[in-house]
N, C-alpha and C positions, 0 to 999 in steps of 0.2 A: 526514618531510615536515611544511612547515609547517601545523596547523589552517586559517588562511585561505585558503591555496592548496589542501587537501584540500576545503573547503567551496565555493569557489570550481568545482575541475570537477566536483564530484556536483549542482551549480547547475546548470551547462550539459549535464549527462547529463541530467537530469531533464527540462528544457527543449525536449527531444528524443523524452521518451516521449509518445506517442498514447494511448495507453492506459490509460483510466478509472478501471477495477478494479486496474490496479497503482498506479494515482498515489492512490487508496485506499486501498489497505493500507500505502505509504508512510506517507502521514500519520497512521495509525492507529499506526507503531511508531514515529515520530516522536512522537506525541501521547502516547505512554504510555511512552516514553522520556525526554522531557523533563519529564513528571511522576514520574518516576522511583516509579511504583506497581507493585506490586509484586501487585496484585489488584484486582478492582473489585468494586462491588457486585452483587446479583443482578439489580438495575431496569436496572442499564446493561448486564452480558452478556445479559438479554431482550431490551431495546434492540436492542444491535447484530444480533443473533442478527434479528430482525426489519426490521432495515434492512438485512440480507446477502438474507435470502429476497422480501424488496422486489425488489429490485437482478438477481433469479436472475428471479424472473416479470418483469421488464421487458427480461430476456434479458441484462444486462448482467456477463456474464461470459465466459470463455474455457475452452476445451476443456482437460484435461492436454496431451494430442497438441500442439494451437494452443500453449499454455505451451513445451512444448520446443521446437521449431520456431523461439519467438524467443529462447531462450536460446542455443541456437547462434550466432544473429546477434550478441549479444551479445561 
């Protein structure tokens, strides 16, 4: 398959997700895939590490259980 027609429908899948904490960790392996790093420093996995447990006391996450449930839909 063509790359611009492969980028083309994970656009319009995307486009379709609701969902915060996944369109989050998206960009996060987008963001360190298109940096093509292969590790980060320790100031940035405290970082994230503390922007994930932000995100968990503001509730903004999903069950495992909730997870499958929309992977079936999938």
């Amino acid at each position: 398959m063509d790359i611009n027609v492969e980028r083309t429908l994970i656009i319009n899948e995307l486009k379709q997700v609701d969902d915060l904490s996944l369109l989050r960790a998206i960009k996060a392996m987008l963001h360190y895939g298109l940096k093509n790093e292969g590790r980060i420093s320790i100031e940035q996995y405290n970082q994230e590490l503390d922007e994930a447990e932000a995100e968990i006391k503001r509730g903004e996450f999903i069950s495992q259980d909730e997870l499958k449930k929309q992977m079936k839909a999938w």
